[in-house]
C-alpha positions as a printed NumPy array, in Angstrom:
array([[  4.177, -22.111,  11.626],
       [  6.7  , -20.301,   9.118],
       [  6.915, -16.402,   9.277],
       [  9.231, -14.959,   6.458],
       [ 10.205, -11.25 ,   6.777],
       [ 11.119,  -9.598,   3.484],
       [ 13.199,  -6.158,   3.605],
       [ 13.498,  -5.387,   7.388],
       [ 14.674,  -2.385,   8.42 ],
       [ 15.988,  -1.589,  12.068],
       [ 12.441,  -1.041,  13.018],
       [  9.94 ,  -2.956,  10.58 ],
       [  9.812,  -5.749,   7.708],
       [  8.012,  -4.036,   4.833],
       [  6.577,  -7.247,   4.111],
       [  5.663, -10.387,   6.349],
       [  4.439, -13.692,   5.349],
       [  2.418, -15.889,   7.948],
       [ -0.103, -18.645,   7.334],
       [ -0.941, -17.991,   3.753],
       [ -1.033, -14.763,   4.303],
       [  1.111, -11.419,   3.443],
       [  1.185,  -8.255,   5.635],
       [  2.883,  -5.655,   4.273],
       [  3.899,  -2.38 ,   6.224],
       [  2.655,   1.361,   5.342],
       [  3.802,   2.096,   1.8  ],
       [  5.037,   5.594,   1.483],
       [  6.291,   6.952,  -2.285],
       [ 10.346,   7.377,  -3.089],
       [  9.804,  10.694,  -4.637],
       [  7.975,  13.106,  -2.213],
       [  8.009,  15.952,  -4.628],
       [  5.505,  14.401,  -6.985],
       [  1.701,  15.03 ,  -6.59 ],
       [ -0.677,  12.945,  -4.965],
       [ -0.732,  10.955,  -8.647],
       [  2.091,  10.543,  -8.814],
       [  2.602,   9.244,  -5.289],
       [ -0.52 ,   7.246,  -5.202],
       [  1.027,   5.539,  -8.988],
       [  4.744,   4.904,  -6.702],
       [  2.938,   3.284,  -3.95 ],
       [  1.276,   1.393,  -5.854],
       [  3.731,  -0.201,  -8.116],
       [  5.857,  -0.702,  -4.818],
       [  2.637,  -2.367,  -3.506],
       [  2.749,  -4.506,  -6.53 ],
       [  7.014,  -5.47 ,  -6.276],
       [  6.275,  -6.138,  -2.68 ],
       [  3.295,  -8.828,  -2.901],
       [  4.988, -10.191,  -5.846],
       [  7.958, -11.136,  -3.696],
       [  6.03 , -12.613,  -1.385],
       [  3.928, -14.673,  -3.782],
       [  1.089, -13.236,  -4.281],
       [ -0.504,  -9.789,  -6.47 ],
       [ -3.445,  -7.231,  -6.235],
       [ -5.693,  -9.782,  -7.134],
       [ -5.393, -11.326,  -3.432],
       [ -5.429,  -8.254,  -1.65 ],
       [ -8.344,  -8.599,   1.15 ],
       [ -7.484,  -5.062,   2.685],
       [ -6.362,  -1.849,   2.404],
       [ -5.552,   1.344,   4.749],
       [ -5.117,   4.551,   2.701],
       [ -4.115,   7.561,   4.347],
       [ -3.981,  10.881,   2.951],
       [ -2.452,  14.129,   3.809],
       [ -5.469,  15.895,   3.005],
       [ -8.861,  14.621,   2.198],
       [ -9.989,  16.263,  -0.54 ],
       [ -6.61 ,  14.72 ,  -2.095],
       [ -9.615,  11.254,  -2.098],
       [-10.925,  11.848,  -5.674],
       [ -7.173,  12.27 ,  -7.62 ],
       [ -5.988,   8.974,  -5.251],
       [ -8.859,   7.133,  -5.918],
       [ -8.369,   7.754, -10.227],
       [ -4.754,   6.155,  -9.582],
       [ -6.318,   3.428,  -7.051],
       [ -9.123,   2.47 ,  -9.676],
       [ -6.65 ,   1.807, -12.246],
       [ -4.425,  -0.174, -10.43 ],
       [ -7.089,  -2.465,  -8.317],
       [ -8.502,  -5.514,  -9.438],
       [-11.959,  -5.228, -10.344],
       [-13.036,  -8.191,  -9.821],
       [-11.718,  -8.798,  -6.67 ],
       [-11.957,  -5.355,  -4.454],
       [-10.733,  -5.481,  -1.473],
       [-12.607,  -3.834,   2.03 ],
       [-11.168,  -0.649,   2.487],
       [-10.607,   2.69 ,   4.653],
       [ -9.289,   6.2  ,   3.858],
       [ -8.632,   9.014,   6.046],
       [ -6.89 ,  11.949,   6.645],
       [ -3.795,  11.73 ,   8.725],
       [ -0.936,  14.163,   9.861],
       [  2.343,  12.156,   7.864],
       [  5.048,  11.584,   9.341],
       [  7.014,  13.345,   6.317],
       [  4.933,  16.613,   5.455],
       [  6.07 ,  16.13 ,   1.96 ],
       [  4.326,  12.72 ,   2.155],
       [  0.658,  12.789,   0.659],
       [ -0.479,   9.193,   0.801],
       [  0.097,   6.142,   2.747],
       [ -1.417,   2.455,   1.819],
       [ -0.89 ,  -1.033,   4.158],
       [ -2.255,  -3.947,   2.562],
       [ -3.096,  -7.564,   3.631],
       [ -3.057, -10.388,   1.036],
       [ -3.643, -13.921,   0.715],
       [ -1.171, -15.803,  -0.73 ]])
């Protein structure tokens, strides 16, 4: 069995590849001072550089974690989400509300892929 890491940091990979499938960590946005658009958009398109490295794309995602700042934040994230995901191929999915890390920080996302 062949595990490739991609990006590690000194306390995570941001993206893992095991089995045909690709784990990657929480994705947080660059630029905290944009609104949850325009975090949700940077997480996104990171999502998107990350699974490409790895061999694969949002068309293979099987599931997501979302986690928001604040809750009512759901219906602005999920007009950025809906763009972005594949429609034909949804993946299962959760999103909650979560104290951040960063309080600047207004959405988190962790995906699973196939390859």
């Amino acid at each position: 069995m062949s595990i490739v890491r991609h990006e590690p940091s000194k306390i995570l990979s941001h993206a893992v590849e095991c089995n045909g499938m690709v784990f990657l960590a929480g994705t947080v946005p660059g630029d905290m001072s944009q609104d949850i658009k325009g975090q949700t958009k940077q997480v996104v398109d990171e999502i998107d550089r990350l699974l490409a490295k790895a061999g694969s794309s949002k068309s293979k995602v099987l599931s997501a974690t979302i986690w928001l700042a604040d809750i009512r934040d759901r219906g602005a994230m999920n007009e950025i989400w809906s763009a972005w995901v594949d429609p034909a191929n949804l993946p299962a999915r959760a999103c909650i509300e979560s104290k951040m890390a960063d309080a600047r920080c207004l959405v988190e996302i962790m995906v699973t892929a196939a390859k």
